[in-house]
Phi, psi and omega in degrees: 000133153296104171328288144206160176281108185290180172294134201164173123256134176305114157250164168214107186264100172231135177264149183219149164199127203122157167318113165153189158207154175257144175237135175255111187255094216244084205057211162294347202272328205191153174243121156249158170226130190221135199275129164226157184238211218268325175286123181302134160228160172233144131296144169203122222249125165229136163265142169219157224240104196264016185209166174294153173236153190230145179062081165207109173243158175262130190230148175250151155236153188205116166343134144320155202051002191285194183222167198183127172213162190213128172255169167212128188225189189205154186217157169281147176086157170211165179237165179253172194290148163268000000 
C-alpha cells in the first residue's frame, strides 16, 4: 500500500497474456477490468489527481493461468478529461 499520492498523475501499464481477465484495484480512485487473450497486451491507464491522497492500495486479480505484470508511475500536473 502506498502511504499517500501528492496531486498529480497516476499511469498505469499493465500487460496480460492467457484466456481471461485481470482486474486492477487502484484504492477507491479507479477499477480497470482488462481482457487478456493468449497473445500478451499491454494497457495503459492515466489517473489525475488534483489533490494529495492517502492509504491507497493496489491489488491485481487475475483469471486462473493468466500471466500478468503491472507498472505504475506518477508525474507532476494533471489535465482533467476534456
Amino acid at each position: 500500500m502506498v502511504d499517500s499520492i501528492k496531486a498529480g498523475t497516476i499511469a498505469v501499464a499493465t500487460e496480460c497474456a492467457g484466456e481471461g481477465k485481470t482486474v486492477i484495484v487502484i484504492g477507491k480512485l479507479a477499477t480497470y477490468t482488462i481482457p487478456c487473450t493468449a497473445t500478451p497486451a499491454t494497457t495503459y491507464n492515466e489517473i489525475g489527481l488534483g489533490s494529495r491522497k492517502q492509504h491507497v492500495p493496489i491489488t491485481v486479480t487475475a483469471s486462473v493461468g493468466i500471466h500478468w505484470g503491472l507498472s505504475v508511475g506518477w508525474r507532476a500536473g494533471h489535465k482533467p478529461p476534456l
